[in-house]
Every structure is written in C-alpha cells, then in structure tokens.
C-alpha positions in Angstrom: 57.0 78.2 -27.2 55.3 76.4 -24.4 57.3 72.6 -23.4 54.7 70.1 -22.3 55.4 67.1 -20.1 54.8 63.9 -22.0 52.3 62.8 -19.9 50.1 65.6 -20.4 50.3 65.3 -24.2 49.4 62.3 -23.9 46.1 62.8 -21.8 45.3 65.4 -23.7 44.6 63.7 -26.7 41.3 63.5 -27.8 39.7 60.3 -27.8 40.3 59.3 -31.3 44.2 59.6 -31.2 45.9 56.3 -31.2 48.9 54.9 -30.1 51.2 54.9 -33.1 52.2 51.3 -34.7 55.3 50.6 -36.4 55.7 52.4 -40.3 58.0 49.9 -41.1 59.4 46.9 -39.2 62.5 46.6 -37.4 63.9 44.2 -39.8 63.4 47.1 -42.7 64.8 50.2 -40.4 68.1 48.2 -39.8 68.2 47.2 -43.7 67.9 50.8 -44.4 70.3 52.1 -42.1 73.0 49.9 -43.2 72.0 51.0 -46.9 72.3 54.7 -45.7 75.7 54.1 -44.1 76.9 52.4 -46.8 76.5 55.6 -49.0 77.0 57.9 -46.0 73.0 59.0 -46.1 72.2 60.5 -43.5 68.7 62.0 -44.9 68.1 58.3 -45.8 68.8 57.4 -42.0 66.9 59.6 -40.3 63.9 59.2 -42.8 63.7 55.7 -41.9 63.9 56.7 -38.2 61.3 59.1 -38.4 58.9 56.3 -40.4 59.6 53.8 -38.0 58.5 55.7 -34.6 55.1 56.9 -36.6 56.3 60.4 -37.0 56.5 62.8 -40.5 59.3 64.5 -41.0 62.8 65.0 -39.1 64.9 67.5 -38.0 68.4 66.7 -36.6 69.8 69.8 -34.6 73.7 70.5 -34.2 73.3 72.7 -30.3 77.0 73.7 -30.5 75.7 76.3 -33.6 72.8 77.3 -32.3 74.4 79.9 -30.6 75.2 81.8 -33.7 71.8 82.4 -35.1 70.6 81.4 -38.4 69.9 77.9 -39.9 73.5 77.1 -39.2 72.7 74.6 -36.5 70.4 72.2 -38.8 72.1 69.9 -40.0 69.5 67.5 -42.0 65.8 68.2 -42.2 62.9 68.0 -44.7 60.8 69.9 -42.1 58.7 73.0 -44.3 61.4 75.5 -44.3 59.0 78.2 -42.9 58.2 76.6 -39.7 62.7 76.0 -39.6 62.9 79.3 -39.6 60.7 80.3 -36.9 61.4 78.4 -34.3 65.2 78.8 -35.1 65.5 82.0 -32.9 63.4 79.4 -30.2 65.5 76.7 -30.5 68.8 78.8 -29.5 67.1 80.4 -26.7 65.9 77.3 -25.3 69.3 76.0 -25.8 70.6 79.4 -23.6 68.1 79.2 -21.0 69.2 75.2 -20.3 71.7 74.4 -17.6 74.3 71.9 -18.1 72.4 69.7 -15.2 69.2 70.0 -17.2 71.2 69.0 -20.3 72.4 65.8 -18.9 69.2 64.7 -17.7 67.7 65.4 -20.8 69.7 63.0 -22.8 67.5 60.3 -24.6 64.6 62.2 -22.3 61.9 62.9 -25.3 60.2 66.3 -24.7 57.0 68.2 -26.9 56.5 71.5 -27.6 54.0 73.6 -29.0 54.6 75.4 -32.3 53.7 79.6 -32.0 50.4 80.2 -32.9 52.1 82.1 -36.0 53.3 78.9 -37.5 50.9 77.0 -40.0 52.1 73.3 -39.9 51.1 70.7 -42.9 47.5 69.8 -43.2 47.2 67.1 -40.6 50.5 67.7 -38.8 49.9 67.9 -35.2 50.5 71.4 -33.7 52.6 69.9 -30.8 56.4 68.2 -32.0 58.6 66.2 -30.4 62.3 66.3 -29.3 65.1 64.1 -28.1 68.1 65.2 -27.7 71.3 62.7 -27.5 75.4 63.0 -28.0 77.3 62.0 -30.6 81.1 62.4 -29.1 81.6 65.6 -27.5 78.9 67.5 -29.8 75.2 67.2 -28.8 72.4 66.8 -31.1 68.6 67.1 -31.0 66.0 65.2 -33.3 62.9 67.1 -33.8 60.0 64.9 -35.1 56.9 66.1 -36.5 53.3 63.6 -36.3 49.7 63.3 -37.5 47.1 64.9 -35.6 45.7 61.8 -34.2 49.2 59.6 -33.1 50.3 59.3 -30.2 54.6 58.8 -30.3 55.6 56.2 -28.0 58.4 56.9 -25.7 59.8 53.7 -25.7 60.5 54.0 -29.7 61.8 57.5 -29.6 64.2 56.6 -26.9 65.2 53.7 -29.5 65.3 55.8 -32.6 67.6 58.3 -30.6 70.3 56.0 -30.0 69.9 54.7 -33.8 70.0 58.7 -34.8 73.1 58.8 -32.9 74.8 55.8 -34.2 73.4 56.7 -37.8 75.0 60.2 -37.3 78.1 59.1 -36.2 78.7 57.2 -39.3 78.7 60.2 -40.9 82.4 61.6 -41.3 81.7 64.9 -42.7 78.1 66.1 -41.4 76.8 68.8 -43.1 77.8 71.6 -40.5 80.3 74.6 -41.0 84.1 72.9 -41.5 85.7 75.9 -41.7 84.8 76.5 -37.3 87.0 75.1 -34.7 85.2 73.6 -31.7 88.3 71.6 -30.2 89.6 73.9 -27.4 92.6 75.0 -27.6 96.1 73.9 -25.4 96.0 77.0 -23.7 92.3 77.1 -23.3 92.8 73.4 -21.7 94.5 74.7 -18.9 92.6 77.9 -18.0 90.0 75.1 -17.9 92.0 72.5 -15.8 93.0 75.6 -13.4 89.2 77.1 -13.0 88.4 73.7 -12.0 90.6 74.3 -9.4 89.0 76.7 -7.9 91.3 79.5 -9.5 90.6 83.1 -10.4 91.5 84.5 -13.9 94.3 86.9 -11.3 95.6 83.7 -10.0 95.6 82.1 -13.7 97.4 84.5 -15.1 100.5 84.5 -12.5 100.5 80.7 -12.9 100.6 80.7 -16.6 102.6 84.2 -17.0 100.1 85.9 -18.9 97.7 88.5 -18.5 94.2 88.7 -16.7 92.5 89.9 -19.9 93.9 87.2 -21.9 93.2 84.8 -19.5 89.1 86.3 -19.4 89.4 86.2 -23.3 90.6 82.5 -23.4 87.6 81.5 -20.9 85.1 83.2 -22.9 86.0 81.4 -25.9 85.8 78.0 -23.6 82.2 78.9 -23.1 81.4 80.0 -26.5 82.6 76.4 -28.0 81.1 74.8 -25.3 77.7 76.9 -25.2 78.0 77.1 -21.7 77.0 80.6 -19.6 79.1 81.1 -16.3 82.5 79.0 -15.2 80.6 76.0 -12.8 78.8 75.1 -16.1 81.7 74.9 -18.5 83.5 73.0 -15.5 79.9 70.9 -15.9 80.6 70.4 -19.0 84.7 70.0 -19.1 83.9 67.3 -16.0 81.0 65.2 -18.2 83.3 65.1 -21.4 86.7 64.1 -19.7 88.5 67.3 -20.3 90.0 68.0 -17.1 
C-alpha cells in the first residue's frame, strides 16, 4: 500500500474533481453529536463526521490491537467488509514499521493511501482513502475515510472532524474493543520502565529490584507489547509522551 503526500493527491486530480462542500452544516453535525452521546452512539457520531467533511463511509481504528492480527483493532466501521479485511494485515504493518517520533507528528496530520490493486472499492469510491490518526487518553486511534471519485477532502475539515472523532469517542465508556485485555501496565512493569529510563540494563534492574534478568526481559517485553512499541528508546518515547515516568 503506497502512502501519498496530500499535496500530491491533490494535484493529481483530474480536472473535474472539486473541492468538497459541507454534507451537512455545522449546526446539524453538533446536533447530532450530542444526539449520539446522548445514547452513547458512536456509529451515529462518526457517520455524521464522515458526512460532514464530504467523505463515505468511516473506519475508526483502535492501534494498540492492531498488533494481534485480525479485525480486532476496528472498533466501528461500515467500510465493505472485504476491503476491512485486506488491508487489515496493512494496517498493522504500517502500525510496526512507525516510530514513536513519526507517531507524534502524525497526530491530527491527515495522510492517503492507495488501496491494493486486489481490492474493488464501491462504484464511485475513490481508489485513494484517507487517514487521521489522533489520541483519545493513553490509546491512539486512526479514522479512515472513504470519498467519491471526484472530491477532493479538505484538510482543514479532517483536522476538525478528528478532534470531534476524539471527543465523540471519548464519550463512549465501553468502546467496542476486547474488555477482557489489560493494557494498563502493571506496578512492576512501572518501574522496569522508570529504571530503563534511567539508562539501566535489565542486569542492573534486576539487582535493584531483587529479581531475575529473565523476569526483568519478560516484564519489558510485555511494556512494549501493550505499548506497541519495538526497542526500549521507543517505549521510553512513549512512557515520556504519556506521563508514565
């Protein structure tokens, strides 16, 4: 899956293509929202989202359970469940391939992508989607937007609608997602955090906390797994951005 700047999706339209107006007013999106929130819709939310910026259908992406394989890490979509589970086995290696830098610049930073040429979108549905990705507490979601042929998303909007996706998300007490995983780290897994930070090794780790270097390697591997980082400078990345050491 090729990413393309915006800029170049937007010169590459062909002449045609227009600049998408609103599909419904600000003054409807925020009625809606509030109507979603008020029966903890958050289909409802993100349909009005993806009506208001000009776009199709929605996708909102959980990256924490990406990791895993599967569907597991959509959390609301009405995306054609063929194309979902394509580009799911994309979507987590693009998540692996990102570096915690490249995540925090990315944040309300819309992006487009081409679909594999294996993947037939709707009649009319551009071949190119877009994606913004934004935080909602210490878990970090992406919405995925699909669009006509002939729009052209502005930025300006998307950047909007992602901060609405994340308010309209948070709202939401009990996402659809896996309850039964814990992604809070543990006490102990706290402090092999705090002490990497420090500049220790898991040796050094395990005199200070009295335990042994295997169990200290095990407790760091399970930091990086609930934080989907790869190596120790980008869970300490990540541990520094969320306020965990």
């Amino acid at each position: 899956m090729e990413m393309l700047r915006a800029d170049a999706v937007w010169s590459s339209q062909a002449a045609p293509a227009r600049v998408c107006g609103r599909g419904i007013s600000r003054e409807q999106l925020i009625r809606r929202l509030g109507e979603a929130a008020g029966h903890n819709g958050l289909g409802g939310g993100l349909a009005a989202l993806t009506e208001y910026v000009g776009a199709t259908h929605y996708l909102l992406a959980r990256h924490d359970l990406s990791q895993d394989g599967g569907l597991d890490f959509v959390v609301c979509s009405d995306w054609p469940f063929d194309i979902v589970r394509r580009l799911s086995g994309i979507v987590a290696g693009l998540q692996a391939k990102t570096t915690e830098l490249e995540k925090c610049l990315s944040v309300l930073q819309p992006s487009f992508h081409l679909m594999p040429d294996d993947v037939d979108p709707p009649r009319g549905i551009s071949r190119t989607y877009c994606a913004v990705t934004f935080n909602v507490g210490r878990s970090r979601f992406s919405l995925m937007l699909l669009f006509p042929e002939d729009v052209i998303l502005s930025q300006e909007e998307l950047r909007e609608v992602a901060v609405l996706a994340a308010y309209t998300a948070s709202l939401k007490t009990a996402v659809e997602v896996r309850q039964d995983r814990e992604f809070e780290l543990t006490e102990r897994e706290l402090e092999c955090l705090f002490w990497i930070a420090e500049g220790k090794t898991s040796e050094e780790i395990a005199v200070i906390l009295g335990i042994s270097r295997n169990t200290i390697n095990n407790y760091i591997t399970s930091v990086m797994r609930k934080t989907a980082t790869r190596t120790r400078s980008e869970a300490i990345a990540h541990a520094v951005r969320n306020n965990l050491v």
